[in-house]
Backbone as numpy.savetxt, mean C-alpha at the origin, in Angstrom:
# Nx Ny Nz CAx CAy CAz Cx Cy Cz
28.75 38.82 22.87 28.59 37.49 22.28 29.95 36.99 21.82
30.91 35.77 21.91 31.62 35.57 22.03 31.55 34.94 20.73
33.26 35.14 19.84 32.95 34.64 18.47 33.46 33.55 18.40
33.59 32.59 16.94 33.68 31.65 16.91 34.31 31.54 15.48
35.15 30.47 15.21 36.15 30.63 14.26 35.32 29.61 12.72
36.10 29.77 11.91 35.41 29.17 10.38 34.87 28.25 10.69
35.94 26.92 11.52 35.86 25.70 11.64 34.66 25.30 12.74
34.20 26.01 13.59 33.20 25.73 14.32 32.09 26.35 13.62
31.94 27.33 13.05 30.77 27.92 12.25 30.32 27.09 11.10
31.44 26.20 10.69 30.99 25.26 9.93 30.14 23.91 10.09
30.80 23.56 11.00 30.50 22.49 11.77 29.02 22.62 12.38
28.59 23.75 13.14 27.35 24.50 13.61 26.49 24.05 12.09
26.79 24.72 11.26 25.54 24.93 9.66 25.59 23.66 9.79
26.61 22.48 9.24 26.55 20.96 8.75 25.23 20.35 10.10
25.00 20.62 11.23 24.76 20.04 12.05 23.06 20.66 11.96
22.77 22.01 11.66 21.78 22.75 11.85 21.30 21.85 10.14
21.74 21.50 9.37 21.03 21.05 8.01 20.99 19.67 8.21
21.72 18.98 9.20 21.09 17.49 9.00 20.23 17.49 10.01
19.69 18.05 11.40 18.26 17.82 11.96 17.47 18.70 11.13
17.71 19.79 10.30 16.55 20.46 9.74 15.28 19.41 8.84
15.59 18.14 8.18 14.90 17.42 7.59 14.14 16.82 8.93
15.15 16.19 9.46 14.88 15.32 10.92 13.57 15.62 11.99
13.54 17.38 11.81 12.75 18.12 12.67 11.48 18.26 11.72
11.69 18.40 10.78 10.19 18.21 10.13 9.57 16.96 10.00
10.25 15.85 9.49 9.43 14.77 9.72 8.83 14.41 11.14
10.04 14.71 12.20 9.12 14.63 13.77 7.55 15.26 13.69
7.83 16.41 13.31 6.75 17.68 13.52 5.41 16.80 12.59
5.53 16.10 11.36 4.40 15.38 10.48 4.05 14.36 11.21
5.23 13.42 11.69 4.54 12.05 12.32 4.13 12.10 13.48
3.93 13.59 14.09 3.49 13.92 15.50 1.85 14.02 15.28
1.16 14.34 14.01 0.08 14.37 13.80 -0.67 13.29 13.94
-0.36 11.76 13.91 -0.53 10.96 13.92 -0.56 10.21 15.00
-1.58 9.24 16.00 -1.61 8.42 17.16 -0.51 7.56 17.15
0.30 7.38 15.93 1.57 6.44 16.46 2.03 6.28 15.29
3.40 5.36 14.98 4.56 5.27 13.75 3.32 4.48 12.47
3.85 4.69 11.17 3.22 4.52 9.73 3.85 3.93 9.23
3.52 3.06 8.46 4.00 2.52 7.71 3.26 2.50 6.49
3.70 2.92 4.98 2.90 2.61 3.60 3.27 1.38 3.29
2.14 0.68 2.55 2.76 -0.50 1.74 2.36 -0.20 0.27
2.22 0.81 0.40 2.09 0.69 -1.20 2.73 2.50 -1.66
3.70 2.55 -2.00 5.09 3.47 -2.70 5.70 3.32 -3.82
4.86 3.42 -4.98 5.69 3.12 -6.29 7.10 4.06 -6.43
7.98 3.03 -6.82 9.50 3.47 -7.23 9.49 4.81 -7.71
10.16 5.79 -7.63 9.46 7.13 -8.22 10.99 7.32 -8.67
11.26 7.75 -10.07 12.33 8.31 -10.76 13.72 8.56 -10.37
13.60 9.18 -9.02 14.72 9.46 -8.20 14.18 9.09 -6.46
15.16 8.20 -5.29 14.17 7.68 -4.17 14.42 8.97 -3.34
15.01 9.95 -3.49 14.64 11.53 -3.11 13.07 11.66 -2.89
12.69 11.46 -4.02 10.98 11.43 -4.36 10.50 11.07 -3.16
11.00 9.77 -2.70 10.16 8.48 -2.03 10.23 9.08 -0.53
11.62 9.88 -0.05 11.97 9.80 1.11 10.90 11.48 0.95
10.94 12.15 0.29 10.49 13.59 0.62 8.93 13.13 0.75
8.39 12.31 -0.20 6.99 11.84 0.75 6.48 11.48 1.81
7.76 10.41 2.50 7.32 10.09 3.59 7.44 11.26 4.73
8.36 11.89 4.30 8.95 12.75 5.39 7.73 14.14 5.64
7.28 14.59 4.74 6.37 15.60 4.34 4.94 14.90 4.98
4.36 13.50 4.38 3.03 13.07 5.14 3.32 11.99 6.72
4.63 12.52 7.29 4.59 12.04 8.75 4.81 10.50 8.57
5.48 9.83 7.17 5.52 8.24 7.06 6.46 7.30 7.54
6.63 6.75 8.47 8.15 6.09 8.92 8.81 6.02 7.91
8.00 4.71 7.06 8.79 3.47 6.21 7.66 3.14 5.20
8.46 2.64 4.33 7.61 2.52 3.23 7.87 1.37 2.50
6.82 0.58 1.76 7.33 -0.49 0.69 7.22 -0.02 -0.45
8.30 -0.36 -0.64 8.36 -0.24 -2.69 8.11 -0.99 -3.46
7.19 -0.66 -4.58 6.33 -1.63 -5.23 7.66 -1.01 -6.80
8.39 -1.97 -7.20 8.91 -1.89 -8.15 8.75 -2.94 -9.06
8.58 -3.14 -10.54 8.82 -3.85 -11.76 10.17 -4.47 -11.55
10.24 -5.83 -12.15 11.41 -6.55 -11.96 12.52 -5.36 -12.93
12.08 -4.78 -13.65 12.91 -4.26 -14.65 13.91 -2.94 -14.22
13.17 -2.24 -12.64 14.04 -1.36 -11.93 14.67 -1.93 -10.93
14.42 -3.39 -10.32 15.05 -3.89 -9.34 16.33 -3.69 -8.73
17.09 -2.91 -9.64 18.65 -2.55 -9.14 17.99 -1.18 -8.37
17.61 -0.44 -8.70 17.15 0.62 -7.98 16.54 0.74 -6.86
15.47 0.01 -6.79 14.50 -1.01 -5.40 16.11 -1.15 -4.48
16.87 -2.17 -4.88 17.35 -3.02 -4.47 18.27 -2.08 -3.28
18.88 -1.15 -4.19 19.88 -0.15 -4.02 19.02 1.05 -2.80
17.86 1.54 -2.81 16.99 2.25 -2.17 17.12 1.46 -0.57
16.53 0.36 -0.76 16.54 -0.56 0.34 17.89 -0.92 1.28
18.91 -0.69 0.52 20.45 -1.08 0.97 20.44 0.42 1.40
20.86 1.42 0.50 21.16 3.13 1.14 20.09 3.47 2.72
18.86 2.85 2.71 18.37 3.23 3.90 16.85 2.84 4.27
18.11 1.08 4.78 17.22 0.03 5.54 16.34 0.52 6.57
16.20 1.64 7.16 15.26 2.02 8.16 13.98 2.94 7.55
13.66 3.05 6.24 13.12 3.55 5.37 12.50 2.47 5.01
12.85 1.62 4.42 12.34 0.83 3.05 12.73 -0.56 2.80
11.12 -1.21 2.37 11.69 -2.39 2.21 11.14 -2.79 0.96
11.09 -3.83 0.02 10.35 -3.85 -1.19 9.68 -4.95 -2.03
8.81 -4.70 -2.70 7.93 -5.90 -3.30 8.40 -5.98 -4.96
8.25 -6.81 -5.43 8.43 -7.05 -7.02 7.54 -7.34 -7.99
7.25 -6.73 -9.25 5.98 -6.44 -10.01 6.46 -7.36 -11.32
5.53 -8.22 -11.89 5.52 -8.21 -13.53 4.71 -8.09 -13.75
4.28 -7.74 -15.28 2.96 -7.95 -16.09 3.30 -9.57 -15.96
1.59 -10.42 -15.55 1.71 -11.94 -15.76 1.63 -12.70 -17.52
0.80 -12.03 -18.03 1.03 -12.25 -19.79 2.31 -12.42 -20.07
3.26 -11.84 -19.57 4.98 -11.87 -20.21 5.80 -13.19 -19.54
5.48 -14.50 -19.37 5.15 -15.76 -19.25 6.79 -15.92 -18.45
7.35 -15.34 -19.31 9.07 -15.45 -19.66 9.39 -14.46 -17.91
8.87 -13.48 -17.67 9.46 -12.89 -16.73 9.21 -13.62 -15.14
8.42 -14.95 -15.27 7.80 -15.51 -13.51 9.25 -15.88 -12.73
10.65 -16.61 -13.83 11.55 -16.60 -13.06 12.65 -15.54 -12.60
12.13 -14.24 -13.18 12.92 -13.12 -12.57 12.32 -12.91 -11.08
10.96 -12.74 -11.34 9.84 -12.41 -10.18 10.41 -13.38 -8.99
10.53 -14.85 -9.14 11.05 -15.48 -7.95 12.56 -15.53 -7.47
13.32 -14.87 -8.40 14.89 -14.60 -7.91 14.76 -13.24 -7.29
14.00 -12.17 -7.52 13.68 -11.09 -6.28 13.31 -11.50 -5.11
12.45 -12.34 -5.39 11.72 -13.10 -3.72 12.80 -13.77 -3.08
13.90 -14.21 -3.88 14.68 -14.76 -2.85 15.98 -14.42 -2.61
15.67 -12.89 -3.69 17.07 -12.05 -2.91 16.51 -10.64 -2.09
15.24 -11.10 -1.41 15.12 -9.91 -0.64 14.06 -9.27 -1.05
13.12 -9.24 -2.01 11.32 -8.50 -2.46 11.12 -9.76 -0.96
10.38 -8.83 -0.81 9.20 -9.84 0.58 7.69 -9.91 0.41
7.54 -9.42 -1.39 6.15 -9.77 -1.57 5.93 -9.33 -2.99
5.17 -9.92 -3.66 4.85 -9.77 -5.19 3.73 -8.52 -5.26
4.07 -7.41 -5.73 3.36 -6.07 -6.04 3.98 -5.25 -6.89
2.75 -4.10 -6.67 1.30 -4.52 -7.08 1.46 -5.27 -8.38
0.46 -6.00 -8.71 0.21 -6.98 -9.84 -0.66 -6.23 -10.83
-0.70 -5.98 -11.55 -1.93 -5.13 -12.19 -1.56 -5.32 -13.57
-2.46 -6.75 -14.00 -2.45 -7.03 -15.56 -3.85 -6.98 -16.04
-4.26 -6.93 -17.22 -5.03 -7.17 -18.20 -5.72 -8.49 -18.33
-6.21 -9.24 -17.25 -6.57 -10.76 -17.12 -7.75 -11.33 -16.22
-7.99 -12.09 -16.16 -8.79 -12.44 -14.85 -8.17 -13.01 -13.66
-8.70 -12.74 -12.50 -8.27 -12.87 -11.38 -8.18 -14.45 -11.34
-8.85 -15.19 -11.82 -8.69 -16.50 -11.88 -8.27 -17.41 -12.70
-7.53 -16.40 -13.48 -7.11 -16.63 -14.93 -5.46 -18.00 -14.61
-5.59 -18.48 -15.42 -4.54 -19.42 -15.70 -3.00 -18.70 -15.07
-2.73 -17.35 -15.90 -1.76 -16.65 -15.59 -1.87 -16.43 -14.16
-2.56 -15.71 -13.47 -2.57 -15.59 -12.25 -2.61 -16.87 -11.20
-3.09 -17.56 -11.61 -3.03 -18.86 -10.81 -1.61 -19.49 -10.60
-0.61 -19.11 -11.47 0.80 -20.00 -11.29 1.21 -18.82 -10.20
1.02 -17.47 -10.51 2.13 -16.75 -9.51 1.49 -17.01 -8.39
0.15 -17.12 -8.30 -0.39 -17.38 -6.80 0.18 -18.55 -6.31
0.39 -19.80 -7.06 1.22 -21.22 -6.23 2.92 -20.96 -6.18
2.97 -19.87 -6.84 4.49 -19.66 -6.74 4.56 -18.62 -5.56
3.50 -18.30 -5.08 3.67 -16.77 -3.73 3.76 -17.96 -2.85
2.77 -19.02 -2.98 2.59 -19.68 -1.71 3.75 -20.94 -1.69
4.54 -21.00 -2.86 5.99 -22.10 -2.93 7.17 -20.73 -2.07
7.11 -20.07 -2.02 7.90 -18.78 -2.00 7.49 -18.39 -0.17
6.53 -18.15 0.24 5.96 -17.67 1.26 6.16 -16.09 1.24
5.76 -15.72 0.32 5.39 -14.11 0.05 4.32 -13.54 -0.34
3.52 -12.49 0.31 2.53 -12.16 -0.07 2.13 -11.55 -1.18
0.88 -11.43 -2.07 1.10 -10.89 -3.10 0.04 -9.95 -3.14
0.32 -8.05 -3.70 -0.91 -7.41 -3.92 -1.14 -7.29 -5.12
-3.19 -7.46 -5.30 -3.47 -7.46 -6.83 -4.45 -5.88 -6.49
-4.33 -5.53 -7.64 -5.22 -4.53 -8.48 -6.11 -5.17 -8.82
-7.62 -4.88 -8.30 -9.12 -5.22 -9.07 -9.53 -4.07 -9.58
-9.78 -4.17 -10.52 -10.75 -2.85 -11.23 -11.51 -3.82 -12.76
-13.19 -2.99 -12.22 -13.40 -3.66 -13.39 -14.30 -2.65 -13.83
-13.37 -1.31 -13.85 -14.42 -0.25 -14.63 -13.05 0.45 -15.23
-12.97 1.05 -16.64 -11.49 1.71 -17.19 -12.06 2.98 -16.58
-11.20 3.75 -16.48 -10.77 5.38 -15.89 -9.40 5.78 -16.55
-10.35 7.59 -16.77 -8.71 8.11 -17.36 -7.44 7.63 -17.46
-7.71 7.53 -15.66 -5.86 7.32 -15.37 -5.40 6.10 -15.21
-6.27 5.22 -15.15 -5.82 3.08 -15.42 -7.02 2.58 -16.57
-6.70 3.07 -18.14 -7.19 2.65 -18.72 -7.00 1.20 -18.80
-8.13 0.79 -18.77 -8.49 -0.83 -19.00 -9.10 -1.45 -17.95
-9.20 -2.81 -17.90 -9.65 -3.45 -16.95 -8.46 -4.74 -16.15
-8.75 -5.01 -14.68 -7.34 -5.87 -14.36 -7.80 -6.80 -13.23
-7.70 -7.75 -13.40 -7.93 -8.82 -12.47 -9.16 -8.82 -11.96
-10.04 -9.23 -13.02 -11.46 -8.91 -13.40 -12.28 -10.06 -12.23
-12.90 -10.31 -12.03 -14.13 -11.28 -11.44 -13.77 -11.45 -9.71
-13.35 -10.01 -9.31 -13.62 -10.31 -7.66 -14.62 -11.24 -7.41
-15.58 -10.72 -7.70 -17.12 -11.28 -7.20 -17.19 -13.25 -7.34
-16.22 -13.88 -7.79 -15.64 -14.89 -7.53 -14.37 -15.54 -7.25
-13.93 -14.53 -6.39 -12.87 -14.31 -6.00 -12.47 -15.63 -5.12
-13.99 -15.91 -4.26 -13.49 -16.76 -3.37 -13.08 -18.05 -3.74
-13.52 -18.79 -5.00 -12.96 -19.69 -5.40 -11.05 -20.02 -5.54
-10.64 -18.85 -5.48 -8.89 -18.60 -5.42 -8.68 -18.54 -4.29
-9.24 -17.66 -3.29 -8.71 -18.12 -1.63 -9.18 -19.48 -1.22
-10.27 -20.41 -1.83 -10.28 -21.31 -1.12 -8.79 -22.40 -1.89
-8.70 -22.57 -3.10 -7.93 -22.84 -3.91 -6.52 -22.66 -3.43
-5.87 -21.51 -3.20 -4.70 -21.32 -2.58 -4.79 -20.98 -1.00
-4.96 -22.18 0.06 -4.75 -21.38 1.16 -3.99 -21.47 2.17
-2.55 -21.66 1.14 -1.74 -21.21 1.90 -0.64 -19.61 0.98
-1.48 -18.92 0.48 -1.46 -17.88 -0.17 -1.98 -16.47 0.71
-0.90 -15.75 0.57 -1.58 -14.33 1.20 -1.61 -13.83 0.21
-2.91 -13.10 0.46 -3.63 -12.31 -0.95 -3.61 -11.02 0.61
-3.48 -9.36 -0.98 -3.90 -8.28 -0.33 -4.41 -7.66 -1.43
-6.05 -7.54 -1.03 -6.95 -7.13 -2.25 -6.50 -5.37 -2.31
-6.91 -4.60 -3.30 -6.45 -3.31 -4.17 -6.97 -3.10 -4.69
-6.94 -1.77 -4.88 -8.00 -0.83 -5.90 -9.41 -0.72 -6.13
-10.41 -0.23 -7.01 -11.50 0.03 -7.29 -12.42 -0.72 -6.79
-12.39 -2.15 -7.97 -13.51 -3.21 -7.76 -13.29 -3.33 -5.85
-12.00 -3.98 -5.15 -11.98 -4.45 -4.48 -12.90 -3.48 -3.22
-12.24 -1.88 -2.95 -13.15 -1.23 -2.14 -14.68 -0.88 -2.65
-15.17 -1.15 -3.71 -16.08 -0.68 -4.03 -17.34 -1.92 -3.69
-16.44 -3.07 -3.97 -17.50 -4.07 -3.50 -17.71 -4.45 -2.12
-16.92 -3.66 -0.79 -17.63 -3.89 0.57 -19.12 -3.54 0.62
-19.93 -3.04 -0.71 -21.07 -2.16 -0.80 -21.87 -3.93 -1.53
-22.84 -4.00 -0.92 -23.56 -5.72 -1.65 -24.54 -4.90 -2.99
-24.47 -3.59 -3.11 -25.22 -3.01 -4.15 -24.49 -2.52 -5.89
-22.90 -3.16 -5.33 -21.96 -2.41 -6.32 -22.35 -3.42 -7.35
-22.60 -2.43 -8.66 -23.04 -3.10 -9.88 -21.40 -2.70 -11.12
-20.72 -2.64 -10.79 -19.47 -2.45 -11.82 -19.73 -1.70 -12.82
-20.24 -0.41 -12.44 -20.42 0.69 -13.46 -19.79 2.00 -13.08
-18.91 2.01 -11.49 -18.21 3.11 -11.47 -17.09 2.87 -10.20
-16.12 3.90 -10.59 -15.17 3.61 -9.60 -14.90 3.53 -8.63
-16.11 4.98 -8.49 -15.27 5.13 -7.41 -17.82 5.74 -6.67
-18.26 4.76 -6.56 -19.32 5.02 -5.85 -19.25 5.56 -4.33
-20.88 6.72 -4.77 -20.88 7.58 -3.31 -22.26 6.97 -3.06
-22.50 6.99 -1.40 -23.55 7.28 -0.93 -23.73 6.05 0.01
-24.33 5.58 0.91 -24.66 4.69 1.95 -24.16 3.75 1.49
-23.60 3.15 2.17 -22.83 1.38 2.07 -24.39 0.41 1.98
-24.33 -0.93 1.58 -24.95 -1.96 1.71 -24.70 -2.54 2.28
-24.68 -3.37 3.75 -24.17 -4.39 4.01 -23.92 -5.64 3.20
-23.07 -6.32 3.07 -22.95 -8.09 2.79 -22.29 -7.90 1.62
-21.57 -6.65 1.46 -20.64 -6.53 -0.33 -19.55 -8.01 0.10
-18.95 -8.48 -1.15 -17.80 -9.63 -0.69 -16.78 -9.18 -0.64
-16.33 -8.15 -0.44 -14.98 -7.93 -0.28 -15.18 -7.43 1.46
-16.31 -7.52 2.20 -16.66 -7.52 3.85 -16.63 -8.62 4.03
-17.46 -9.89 3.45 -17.83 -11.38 3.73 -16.01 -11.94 3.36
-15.47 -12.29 2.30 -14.22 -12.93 2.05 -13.04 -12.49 3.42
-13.25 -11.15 3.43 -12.39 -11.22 4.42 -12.88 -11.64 5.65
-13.69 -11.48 6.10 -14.09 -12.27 7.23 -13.82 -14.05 7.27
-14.43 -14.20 5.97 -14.46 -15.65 5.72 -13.11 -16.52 5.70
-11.88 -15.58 5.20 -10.90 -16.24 4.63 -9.70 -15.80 5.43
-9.08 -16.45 6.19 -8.12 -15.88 6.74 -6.69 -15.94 6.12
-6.71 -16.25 4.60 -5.53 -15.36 3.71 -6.10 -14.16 2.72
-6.64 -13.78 3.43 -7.28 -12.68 2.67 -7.17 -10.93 3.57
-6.24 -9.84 3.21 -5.84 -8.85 3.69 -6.22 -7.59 2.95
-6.30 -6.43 3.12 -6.75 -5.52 2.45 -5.79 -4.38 2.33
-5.60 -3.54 1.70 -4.69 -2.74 1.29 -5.10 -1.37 1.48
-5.16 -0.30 1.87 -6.44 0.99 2.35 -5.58 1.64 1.25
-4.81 1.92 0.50 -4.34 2.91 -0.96 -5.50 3.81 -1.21
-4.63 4.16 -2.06 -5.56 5.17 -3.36 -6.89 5.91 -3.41
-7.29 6.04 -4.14 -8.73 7.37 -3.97 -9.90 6.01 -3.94
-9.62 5.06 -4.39 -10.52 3.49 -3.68 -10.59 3.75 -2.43
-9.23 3.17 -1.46 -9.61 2.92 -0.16 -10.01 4.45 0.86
-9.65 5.23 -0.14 -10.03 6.88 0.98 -11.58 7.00 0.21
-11.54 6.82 -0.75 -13.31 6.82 -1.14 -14.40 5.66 -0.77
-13.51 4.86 0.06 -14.66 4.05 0.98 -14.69 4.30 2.36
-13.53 5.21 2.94 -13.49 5.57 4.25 -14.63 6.60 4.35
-14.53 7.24 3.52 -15.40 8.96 3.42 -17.10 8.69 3.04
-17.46 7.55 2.06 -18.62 7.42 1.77 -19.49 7.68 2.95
-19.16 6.81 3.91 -20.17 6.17 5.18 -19.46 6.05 6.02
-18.77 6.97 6.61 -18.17 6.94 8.36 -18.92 6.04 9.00
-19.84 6.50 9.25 -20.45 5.08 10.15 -19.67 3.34 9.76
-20.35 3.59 8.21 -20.04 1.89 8.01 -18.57 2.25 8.21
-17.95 2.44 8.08 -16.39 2.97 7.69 -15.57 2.30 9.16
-16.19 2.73 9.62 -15.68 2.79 11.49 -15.75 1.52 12.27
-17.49 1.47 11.85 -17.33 -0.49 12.24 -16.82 -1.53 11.25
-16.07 -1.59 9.77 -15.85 -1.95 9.04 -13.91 -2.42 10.03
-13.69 -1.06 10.16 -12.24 -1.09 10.38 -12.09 -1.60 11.85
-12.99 -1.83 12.80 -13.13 -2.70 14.11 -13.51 -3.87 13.92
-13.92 -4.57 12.74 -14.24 -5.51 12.54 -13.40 -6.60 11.80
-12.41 -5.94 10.87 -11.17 -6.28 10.07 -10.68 -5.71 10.95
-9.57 -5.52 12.10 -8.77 -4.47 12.28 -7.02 -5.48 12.20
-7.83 -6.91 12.30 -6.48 -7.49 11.82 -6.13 -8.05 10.41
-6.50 -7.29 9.82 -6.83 -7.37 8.13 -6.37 -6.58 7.28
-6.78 -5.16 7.89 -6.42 -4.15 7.28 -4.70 -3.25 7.15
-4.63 -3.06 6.16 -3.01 -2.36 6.34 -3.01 -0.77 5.44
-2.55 0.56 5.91 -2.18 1.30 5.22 -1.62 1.41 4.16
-1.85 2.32 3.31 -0.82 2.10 1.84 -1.30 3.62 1.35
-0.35 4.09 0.61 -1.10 5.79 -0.23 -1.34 5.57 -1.77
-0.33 5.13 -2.77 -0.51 4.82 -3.93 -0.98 6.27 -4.32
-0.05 7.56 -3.53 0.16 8.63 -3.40 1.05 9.26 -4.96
0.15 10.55 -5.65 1.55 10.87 -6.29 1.61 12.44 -6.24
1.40 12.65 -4.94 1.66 13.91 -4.31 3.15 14.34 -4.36
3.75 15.08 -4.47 5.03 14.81 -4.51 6.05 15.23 -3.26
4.79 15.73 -2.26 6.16 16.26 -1.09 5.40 15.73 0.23
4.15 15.37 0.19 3.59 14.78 1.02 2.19 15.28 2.12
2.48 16.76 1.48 1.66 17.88 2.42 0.37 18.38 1.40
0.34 17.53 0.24 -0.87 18.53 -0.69 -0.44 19.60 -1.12
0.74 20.44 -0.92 1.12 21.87 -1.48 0.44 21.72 -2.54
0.89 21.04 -4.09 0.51 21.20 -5.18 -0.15 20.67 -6.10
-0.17 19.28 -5.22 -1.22 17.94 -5.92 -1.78 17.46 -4.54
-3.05 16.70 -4.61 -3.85 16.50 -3.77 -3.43 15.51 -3.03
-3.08 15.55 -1.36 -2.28 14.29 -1.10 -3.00 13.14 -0.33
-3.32 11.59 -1.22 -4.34 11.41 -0.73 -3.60 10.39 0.87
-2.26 10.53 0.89 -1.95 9.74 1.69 -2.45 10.89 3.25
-2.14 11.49 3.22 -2.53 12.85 4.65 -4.09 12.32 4.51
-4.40 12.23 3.16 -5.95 12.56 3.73 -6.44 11.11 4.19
-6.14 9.88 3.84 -6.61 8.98 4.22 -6.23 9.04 5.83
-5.11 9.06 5.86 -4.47 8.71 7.81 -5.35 9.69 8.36
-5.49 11.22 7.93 -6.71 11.95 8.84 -8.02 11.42 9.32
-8.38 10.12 7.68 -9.74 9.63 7.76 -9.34 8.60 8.94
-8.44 7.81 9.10 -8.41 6.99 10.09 -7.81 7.27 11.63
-7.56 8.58 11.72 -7.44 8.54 12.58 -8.47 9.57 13.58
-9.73 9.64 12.45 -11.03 10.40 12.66 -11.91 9.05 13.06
-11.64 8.20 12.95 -12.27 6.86 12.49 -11.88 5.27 13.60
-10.64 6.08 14.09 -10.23 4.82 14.69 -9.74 5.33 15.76
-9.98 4.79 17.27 -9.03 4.73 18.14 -7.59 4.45 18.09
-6.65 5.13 18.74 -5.21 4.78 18.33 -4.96 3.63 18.73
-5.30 2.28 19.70 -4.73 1.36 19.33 -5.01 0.37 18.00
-6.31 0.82 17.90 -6.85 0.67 16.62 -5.57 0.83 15.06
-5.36 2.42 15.33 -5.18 3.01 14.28 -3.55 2.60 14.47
-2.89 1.92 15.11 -1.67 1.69 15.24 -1.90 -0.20 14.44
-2.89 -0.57 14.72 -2.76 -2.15 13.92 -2.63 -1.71 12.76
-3.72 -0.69 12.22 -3.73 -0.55 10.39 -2.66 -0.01 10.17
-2.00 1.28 11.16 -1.04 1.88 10.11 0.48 1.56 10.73
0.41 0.44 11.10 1.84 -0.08 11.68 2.46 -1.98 11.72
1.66 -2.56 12.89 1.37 -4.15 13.26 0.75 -4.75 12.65
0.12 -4.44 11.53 -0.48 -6.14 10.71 0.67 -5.99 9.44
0.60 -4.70 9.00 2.09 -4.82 7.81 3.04 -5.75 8.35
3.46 -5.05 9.72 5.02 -6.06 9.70 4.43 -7.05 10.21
3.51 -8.03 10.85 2.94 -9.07 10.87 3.03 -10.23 9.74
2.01 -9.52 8.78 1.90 -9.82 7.18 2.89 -9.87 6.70
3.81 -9.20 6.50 4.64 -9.23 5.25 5.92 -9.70 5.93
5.96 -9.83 7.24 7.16 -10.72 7.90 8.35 -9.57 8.24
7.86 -8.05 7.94 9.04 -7.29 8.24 9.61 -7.10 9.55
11.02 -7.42 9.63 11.50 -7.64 10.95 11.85 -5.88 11.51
């Protein structure tokens, strides 16, 4: 075996440690019928965090849902590695004072107002200006519905889906992307707002099936233990739900797994893409987890 001097043995390791990341993310996003995209990636402490998720659950690219208040960080994430990441901008709407930070992100680069998740009604006064300001702006905006408190999102947030449609007819030139609890829980016409996360046979005619059909600024967000706890209820409904929206629907994890594989916390982003891609044909499963995001949200 013929040897080889410091300077090439070095060069060899530097080269063997930058595909070693490279080769694992291939090996995750090979599990999958085609490229991913999340839209929903909260800013996580260090974007190490952000990239070891995607890389671990097979994720191209991801949007970052940051608070105007980390925006240098967003901002900075997005600049270090544009083929990764692109990002949305968050306020609480009660804090009246912060709507003109929210629109100087939108027009230095957020490409959509997220997630939104205040203490208000969905049709509330507050929410109504950022919605004419998404649609003065041409950026989409995701809200949080929940109208049951849980451990881990104590309270209630953008309360009265169930008249929801009065705001899509109201703003329509507004992209709305419904989120969380209330929103998956009410594709069920039986959901009575007494739990989060309901099991057992779907109902036909819930409104969060009818609005989107009805409303064509109206998009859905598949996140969190919501949208994987409506995939899993009723495969059946589940399956023709997502052939029926299939230009509606968009991936998201709202994941806080921390490496992407479930090692040590439950990862619900693996487990949802398994559900859809148990669930969907791949050209199918390439609209939700790829082509209506960059459609929607205008990512080039």
């Amino acid at each position: 075996m013929p040897s080889i001097n410091r300077r090439e043995f070095l060069a060899a390791a530097l080269t063997a440690a930058a595909v070693r990341p490279l080769t694992a993310q291939q090996s995750a996003a090979s599990e999958w019928p085609g490229p991913v995209i999340d839209i929903h990636s909260h800013l996580r402490q260090d974007i190490a965090g952000n990239i070891a998720h995607l890389e671990g659950a097979g994720v191209t690219k991801a949007v970052l849902l940051a608070n105007v208040s980390a925006s240098d960080r967003a901002r900075a994430a997005v600049r270090d590695y544009p083929n990764r990441f692109v990002r949305f901008a968050s306020i609480d709407v009660t804090k009246t004072d912060l709507f003109e930070a929210i629109a100087r992100e939108a027009r230095e680069g957020a490409l959509g107002f997220g997630e939104i998740k205040s203490q208000v009604a969905a049709a509330g006064p507050e929410m109504q200006r950022l919605y004419a300001l998404a649609a003065d702006l041409g950026v989409p905006i995701t809200i949080h519905f929940q109208e049951v408190t849980q451990p881990g999102s104590q309270g209630m947030f953008n309360t009265g889906l169930k008249q929801f449609d009065a705001m899509l007819k109201k703003f329509p030139k507004t992209t709305f992307i419904g989120h969380a609890d209330a929103f998956w829980a009410n594709v069920s016409a039986d959901y009575a707002e007494d739990t989060s996360y309901p099991k057992g046979p779907i109902k036909p005619g819930g409104v969060t099936d009818r609005f989107l059909g009805d409303y064509p600024n109206l998009f859905a967000d598949m996140s969190a233990n919501s949208g994987n706890n409506f995939l899993r209820r009723d495969p059946e409904f589940a399956a023709g739900f997502l052939k029926r929206h299939q230009d509606k629907l968009m991936f998201g994890s709202d994941c806080q797994c921390p490496d992407g594989r479930g090692g040590a916390v439950r990862c619900v982003a693996r487990e949802t893409l398994g559900e859809l891609k148990k669930l969907a044909p791949p050209d199918l499963f390439r609209k939700i987890a790829w082509d209506n995001a960059h459609r929607v949200l205008k990512i080039r």
